[in-house]
DSSP file (Angstrom, degrees, kcal/mol; ACC not computed):
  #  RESIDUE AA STRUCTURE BP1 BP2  ACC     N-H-->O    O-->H-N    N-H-->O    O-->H-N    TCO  KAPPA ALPHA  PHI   PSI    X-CA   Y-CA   Z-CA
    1    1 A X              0   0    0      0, 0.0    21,-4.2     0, 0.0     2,-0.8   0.000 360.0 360.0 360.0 120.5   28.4  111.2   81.0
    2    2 A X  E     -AB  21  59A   0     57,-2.3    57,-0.9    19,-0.2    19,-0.3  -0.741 360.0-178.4 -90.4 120.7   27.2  107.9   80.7
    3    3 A X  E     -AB  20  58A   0     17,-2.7    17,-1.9    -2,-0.8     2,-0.3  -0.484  22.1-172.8-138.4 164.1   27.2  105.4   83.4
    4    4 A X  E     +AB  19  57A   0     53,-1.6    53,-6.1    15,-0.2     2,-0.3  -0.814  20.4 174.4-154.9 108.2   26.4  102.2   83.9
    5    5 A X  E     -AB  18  56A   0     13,-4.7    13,-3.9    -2,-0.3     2,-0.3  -0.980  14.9-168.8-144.3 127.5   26.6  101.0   87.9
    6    6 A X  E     -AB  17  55A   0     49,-2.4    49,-1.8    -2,-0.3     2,-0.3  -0.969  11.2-161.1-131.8 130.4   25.5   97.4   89.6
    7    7 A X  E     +AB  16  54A   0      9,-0.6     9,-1.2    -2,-0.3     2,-0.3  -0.872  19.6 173.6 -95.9 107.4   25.5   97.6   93.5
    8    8 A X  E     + B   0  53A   0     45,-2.6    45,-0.9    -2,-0.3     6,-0.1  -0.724  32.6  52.1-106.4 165.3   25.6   94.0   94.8
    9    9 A X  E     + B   0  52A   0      4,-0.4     4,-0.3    -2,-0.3    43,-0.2  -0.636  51.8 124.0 117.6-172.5   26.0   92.7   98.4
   10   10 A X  S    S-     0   0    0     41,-0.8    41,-0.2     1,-0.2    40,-0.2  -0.337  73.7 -65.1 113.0 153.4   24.1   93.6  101.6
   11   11 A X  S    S+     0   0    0     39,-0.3    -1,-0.2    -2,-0.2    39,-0.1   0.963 137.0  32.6 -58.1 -62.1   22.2   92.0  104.1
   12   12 A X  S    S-     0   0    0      2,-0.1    -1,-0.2    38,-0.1    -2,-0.2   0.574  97.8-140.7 -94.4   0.6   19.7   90.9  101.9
   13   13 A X        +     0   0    0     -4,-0.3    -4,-0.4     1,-0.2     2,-0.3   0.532  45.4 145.7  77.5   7.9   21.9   90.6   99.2
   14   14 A X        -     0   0    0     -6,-0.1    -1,-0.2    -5,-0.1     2,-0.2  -0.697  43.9-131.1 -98.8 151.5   19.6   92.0   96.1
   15   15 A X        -     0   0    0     -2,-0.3     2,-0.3    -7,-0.1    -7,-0.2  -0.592  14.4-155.2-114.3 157.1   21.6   93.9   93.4
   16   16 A X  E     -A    7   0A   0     -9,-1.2    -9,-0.6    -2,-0.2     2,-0.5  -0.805  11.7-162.4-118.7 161.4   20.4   97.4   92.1
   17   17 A X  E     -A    6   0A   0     -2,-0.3     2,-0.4   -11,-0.2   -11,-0.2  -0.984   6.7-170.0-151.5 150.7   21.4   98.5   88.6
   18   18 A X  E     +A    5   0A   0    -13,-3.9   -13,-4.7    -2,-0.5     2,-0.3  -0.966  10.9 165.6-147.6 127.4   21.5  101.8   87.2
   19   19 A X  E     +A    4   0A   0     -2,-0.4     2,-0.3   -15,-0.2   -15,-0.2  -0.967  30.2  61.5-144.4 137.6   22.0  102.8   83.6
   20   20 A X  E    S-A    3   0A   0    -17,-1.9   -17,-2.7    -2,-0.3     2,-0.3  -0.942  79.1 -53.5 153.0-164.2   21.5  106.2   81.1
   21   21 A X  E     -A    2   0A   0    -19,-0.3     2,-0.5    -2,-0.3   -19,-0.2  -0.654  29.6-158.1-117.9 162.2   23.1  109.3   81.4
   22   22 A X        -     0   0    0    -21,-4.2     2,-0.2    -2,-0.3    63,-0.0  -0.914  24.7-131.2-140.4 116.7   23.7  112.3   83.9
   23   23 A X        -     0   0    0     -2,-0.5     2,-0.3     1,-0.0     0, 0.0  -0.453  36.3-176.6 -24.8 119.4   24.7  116.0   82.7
   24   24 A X        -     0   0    0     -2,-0.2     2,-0.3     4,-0.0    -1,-0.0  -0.878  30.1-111.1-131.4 157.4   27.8  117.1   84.8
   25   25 A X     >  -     0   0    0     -2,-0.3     4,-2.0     1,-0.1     3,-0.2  -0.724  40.8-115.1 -78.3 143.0   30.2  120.6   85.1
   26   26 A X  T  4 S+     0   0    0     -2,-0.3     4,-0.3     1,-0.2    -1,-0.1   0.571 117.2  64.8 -62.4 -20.6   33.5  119.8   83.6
   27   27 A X  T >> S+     0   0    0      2,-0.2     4,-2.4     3,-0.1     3,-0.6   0.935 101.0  42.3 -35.5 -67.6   34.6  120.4   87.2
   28   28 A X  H >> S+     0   0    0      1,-0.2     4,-3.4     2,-0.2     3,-0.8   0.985 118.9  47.8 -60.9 -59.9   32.7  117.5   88.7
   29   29 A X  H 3< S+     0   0    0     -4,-2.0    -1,-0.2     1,-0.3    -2,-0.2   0.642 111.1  51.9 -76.2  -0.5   34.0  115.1   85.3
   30   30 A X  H <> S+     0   0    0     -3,-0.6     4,-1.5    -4,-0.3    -1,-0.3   0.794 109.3  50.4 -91.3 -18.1   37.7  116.4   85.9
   31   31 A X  H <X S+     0   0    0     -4,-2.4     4,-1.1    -3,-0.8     5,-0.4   0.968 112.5  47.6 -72.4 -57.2   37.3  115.2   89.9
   32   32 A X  H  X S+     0   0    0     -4,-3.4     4,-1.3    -5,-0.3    -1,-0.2   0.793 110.9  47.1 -88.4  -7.8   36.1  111.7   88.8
   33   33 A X  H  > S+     0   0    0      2,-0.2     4,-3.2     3,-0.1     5,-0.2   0.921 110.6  58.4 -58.6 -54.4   39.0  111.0   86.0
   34   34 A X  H  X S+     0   0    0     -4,-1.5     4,-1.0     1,-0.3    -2,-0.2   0.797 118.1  25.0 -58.3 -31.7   41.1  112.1   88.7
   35   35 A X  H  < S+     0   0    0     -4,-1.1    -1,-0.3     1,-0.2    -2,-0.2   0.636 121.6  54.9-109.2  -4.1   39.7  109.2   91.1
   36   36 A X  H  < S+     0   0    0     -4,-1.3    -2,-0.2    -5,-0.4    -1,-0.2   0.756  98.9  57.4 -93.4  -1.3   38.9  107.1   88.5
   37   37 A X  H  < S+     0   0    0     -4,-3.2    -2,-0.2     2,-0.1    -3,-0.2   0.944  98.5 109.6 -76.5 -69.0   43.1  107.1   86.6
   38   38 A X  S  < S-     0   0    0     -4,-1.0     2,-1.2    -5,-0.2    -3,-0.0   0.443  78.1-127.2 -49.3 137.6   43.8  105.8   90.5
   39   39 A X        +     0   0    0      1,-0.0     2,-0.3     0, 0.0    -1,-0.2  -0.388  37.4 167.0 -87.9 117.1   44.6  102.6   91.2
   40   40 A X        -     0   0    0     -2,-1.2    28,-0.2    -4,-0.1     2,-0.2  -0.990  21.6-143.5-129.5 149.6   42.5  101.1   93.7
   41   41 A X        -     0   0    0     -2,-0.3     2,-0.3     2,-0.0    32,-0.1  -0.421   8.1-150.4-101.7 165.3   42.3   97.8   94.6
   42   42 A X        +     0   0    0     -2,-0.2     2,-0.4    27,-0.1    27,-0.1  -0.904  31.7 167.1-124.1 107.9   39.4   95.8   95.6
   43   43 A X        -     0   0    0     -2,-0.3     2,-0.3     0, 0.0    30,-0.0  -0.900  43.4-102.2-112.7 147.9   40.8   93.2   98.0
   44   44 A X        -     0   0    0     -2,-0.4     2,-0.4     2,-0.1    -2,-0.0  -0.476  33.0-162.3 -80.8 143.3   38.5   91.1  100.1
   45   45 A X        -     0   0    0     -2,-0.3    -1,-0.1     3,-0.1    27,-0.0  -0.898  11.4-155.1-141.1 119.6   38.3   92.2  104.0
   46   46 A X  S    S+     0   0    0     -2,-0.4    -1,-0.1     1,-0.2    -2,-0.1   0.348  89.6  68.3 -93.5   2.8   36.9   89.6  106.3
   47   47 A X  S    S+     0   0    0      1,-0.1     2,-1.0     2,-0.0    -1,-0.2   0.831  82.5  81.4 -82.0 -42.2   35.8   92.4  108.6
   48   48 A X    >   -     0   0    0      2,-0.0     3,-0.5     3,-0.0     2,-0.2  -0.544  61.5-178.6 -81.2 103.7   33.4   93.5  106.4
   49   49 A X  T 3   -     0   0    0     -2,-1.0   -38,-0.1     1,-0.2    -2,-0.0  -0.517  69.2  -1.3 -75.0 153.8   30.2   91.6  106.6
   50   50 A X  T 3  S+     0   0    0     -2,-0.2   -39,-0.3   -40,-0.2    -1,-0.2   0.757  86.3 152.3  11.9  69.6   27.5   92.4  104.4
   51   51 A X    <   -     0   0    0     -3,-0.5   -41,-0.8   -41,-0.2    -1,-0.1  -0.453  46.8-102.0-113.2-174.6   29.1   95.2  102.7
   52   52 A X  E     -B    9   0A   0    -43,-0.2    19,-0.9    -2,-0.2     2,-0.2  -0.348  20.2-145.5 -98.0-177.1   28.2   96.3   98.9
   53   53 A X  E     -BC   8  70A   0    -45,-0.9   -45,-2.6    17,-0.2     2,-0.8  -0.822  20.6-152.1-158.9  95.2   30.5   95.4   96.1
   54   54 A X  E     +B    7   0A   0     15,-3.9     2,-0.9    -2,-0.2    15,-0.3  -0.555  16.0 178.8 -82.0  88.2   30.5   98.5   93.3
   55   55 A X  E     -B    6   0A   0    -49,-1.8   -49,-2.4    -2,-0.8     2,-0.5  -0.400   9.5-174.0-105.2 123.7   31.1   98.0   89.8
   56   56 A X  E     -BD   5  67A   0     11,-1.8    11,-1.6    -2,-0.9     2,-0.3  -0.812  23.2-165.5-110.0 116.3   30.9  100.9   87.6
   57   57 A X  E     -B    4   0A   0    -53,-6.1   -53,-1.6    -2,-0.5     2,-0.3  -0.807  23.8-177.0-104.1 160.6   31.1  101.4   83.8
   58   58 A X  E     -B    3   0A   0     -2,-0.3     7,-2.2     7,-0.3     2,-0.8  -0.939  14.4-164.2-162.5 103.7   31.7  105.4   83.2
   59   59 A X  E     +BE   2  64A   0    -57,-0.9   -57,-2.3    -2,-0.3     2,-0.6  -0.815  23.5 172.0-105.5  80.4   31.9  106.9   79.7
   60   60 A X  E >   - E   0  63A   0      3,-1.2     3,-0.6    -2,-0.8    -2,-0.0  -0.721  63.2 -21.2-123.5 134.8   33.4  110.4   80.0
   61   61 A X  T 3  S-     0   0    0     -2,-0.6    -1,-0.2     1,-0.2     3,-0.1   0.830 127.7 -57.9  89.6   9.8   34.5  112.8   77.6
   62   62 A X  T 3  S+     0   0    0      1,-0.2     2,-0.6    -3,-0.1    -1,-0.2  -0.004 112.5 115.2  91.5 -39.7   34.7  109.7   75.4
   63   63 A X  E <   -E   60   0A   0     -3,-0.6    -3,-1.2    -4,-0.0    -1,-0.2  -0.779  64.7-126.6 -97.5 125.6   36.8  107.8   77.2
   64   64 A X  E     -E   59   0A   0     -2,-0.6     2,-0.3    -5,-0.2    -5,-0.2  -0.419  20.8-168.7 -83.7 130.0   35.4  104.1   79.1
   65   65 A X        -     0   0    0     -7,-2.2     2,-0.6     2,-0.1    -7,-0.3  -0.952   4.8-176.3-102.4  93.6   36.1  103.9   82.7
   66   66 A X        +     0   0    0     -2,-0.3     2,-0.5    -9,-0.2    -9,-0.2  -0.777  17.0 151.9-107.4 139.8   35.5  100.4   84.2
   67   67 A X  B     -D   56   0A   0    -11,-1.6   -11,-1.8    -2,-0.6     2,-0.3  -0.997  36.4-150.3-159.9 164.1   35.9   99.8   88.2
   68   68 A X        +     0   0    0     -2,-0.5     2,-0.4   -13,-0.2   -13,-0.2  -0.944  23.0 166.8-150.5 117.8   35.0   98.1   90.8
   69   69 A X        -     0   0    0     -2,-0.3   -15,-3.9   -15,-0.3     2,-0.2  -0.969  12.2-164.4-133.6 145.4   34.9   99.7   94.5
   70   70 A X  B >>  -C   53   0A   0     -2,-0.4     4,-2.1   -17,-0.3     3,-0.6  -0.656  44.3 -79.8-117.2-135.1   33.3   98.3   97.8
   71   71 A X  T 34 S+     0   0    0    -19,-0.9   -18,-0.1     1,-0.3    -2,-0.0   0.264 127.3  52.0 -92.3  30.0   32.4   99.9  101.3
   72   72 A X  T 34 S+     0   0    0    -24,-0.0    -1,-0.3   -27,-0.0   -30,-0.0   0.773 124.6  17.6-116.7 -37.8   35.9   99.7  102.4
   73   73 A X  T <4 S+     0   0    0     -3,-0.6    -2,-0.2   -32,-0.1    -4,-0.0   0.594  88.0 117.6-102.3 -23.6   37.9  101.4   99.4
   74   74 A X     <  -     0   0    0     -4,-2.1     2,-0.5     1,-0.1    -5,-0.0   0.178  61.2-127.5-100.3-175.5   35.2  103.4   97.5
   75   75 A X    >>  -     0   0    0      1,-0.1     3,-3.1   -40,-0.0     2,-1.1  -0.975  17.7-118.1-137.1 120.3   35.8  107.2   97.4
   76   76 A X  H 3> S+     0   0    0     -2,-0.5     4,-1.1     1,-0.4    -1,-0.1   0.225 112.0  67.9 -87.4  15.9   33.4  109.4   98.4
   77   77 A X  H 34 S+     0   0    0     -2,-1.1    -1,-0.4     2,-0.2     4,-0.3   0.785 105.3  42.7 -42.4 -53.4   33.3  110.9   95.0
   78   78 A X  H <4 S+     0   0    0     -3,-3.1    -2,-0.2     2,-0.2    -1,-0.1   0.295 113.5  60.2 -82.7 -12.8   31.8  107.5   93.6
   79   79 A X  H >X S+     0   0    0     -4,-0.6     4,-6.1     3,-0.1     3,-0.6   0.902 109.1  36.6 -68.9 -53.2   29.6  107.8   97.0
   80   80 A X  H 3X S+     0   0    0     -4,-1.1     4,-2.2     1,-0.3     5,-0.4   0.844 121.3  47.2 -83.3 -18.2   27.7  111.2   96.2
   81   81 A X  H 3> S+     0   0    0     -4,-0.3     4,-0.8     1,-0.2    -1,-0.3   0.833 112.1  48.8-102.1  10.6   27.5  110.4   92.3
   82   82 A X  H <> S+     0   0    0     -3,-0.6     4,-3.6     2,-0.1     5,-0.4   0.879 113.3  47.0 -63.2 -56.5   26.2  106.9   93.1
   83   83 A X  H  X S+     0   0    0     -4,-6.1     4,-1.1     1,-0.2     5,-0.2   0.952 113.4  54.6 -62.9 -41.7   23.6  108.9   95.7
   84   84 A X  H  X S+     0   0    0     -4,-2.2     4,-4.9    -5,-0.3    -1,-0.2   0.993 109.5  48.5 -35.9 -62.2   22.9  111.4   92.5
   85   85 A X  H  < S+     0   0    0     -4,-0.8    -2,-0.2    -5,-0.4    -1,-0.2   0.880 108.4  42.2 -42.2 -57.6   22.1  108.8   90.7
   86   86 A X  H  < S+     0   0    0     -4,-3.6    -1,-0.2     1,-0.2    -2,-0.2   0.499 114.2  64.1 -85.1   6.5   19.7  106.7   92.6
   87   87 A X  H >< S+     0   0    0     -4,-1.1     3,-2.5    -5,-0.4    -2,-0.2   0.945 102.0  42.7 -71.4 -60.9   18.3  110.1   93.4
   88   88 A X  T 3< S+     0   0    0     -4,-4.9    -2,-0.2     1,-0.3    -1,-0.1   0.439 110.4  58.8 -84.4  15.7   17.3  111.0   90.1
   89   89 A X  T 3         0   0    0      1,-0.1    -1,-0.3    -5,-0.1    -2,-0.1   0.168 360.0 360.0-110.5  22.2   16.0  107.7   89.4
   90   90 A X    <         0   0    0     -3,-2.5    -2,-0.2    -4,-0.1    -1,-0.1   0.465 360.0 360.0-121.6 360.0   13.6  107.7   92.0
């Protein structure tokens, strides 16, 4: 899979970006089609103060996934392979 993810937002407001690619089980890439074919919205929520803003570009299987989640909507699918992510780039 290839991914391409900028996290914006925050208290302090500095944006992270993360790009290459991450090996997956055909398990794991049929669970994120499955939340990434849903339609969610990103609508703005005046309760959330400083919250993150995720926009994600997602190449799997071929096929481009682009979407956009923050900390109100995002699905904890897109949590743990975000946290994968900045895992194996640190």
């Amino acid at each position: 899979m290839k991914y391409k993810i900028r996290i914006s937002g925050g208290f302090i407001g500095i944006s992270q970006s993360f790009e290459g690619e991450l090996l997956m089980s055909e398990s794991k890439k049929q669970i994120l089609k499955k939340v990434l074919d849903q339609d969610i919205s990103v609508e703005a929520n005046q309760n959330l103060r400083d919250s993150f803003l995720y926009n994600l570009k997602l190449e799997i299987d071929g096929k481009s996934y682009s979407k956009s989640f923050n900390d109100a909507n995002i699905p904890i699918e897109i949590i743990e392979l975000v946290d994968e992510i900045k895992n194996k780039e640190n």
